[in-house]
C-alpha positions, -999 to +999 in steps of 0.1 A: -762+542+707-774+575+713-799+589+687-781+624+687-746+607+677-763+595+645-779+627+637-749+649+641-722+624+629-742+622+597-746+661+594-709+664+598-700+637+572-726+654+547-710+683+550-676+675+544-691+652+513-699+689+499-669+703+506-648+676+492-670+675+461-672+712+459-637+716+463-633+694+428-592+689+440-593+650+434-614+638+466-646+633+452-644+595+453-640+597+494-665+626+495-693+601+480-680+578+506-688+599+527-722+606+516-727+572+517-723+568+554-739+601+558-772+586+544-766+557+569-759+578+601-793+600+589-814+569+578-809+553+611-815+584+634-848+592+608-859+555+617-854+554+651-871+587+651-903+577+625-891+604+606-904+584+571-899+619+548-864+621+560-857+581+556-868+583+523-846+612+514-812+591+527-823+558+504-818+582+470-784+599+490-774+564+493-780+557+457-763+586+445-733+580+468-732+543+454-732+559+420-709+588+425-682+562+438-686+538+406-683+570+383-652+582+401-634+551+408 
């Protein structure tokens, strides 16, 4: 899969995961879903990539997507 479609895909779904949080109109559970697969989407194109700063960075957004979904559910 193309390196791009990771990248983008995961900027899009972090952004709506602000927006949705942001927003605070009772989608906050699916907006930490969706940071959740944003950290995925980024963590694979920052691996692929050997971008280690930006790797690191999606393991703690992964954590505190994991944690935002058990607080909301």
């Amino acid at each position: 899969m193309n390196n791009k479609l990771f990248e983008w895909a995961g900027v899009v779904t972090s952004i709506l995961y602000s927006l949705f949080v942001a927003l605070n109109i009772g989608i906050e559970f699916f907006g930490f879903c969706l940071l959740l697969l944003s950290a995925v989407l980024i963590g694979t194109w920052a691996y692929r990539g050997g971008h280690k700063g930006v790797l690191f960075l999606q393991f703690f957004q992964a954590t505190v997507g994991i944690i935002g979904m058990f607080r909301w559910f």
